[in-house]
N, C-alpha and C positions, 0 to 999 in steps of 0.2 A: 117560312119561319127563318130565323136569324140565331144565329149564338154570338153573344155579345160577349169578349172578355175584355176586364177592368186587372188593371194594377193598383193595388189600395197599400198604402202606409199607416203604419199604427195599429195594424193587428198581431198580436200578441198568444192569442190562447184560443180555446174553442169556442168561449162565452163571446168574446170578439166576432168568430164566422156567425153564431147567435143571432148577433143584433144587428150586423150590415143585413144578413137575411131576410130577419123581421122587418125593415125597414125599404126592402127594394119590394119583397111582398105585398104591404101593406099601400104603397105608395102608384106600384105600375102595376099596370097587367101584365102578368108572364106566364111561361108555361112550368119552367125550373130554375131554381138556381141554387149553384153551391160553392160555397167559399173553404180557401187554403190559406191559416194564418201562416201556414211552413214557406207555401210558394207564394205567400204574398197577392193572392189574386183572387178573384170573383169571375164565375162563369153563370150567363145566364141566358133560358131559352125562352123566345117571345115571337109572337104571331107577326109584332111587329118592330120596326127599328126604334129602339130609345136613343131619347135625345143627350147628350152630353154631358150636356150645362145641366141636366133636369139630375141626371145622376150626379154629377157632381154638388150638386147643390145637399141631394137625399144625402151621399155618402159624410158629407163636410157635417151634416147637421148632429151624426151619432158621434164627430168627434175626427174620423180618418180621412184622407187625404186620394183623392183621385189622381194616380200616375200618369196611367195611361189609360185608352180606350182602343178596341178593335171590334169590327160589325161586320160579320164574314157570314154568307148564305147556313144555311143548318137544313140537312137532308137527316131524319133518322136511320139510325144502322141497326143491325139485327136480326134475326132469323125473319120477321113479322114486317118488316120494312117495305120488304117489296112487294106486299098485297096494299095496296093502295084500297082507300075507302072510294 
């Protein structure tokens, strides 16, 4: 699994983190994702690596702006973690 964080511009209010959501959702396969219009950013968890351009393309289309991008390994943490299926 991967956690993918995004820098997005143009997010403003919650209805904002709303509709990047709706839109990374609807578009890829993921496991979670949650957006901060305070810290200006999107984190999201997937099986697999998403493409850049692909995001960038999703995020330009509701209107905001792709900063940056980072795709760093994602191990669950938590009590439950370390029972592996």
């Amino acid at each position: 699994m991967y956690k993918i964080t995004l820098k997005i511009d143009g997010m403003s209010c919650p209805m904002c983190e709303s509709h990047l959501n709706d839109i990374v959702r609807r578009e890829f396969k993921i496991k979670q994702v949650k957006s901060s219009h305070k810290r200006g950013d999107m984190v999201i968890v997937a099986d697999d690596k998403l493409d850049r351009s692909e995001l960038e393309r999703a995020v330009g289309s509701v209107g905001y702006k792709l900063l940056s991008y980072e795709c760093t390994p994602y191990e669950k943490s938590g009590l439950f973690a370390r029972f592996k299926r």
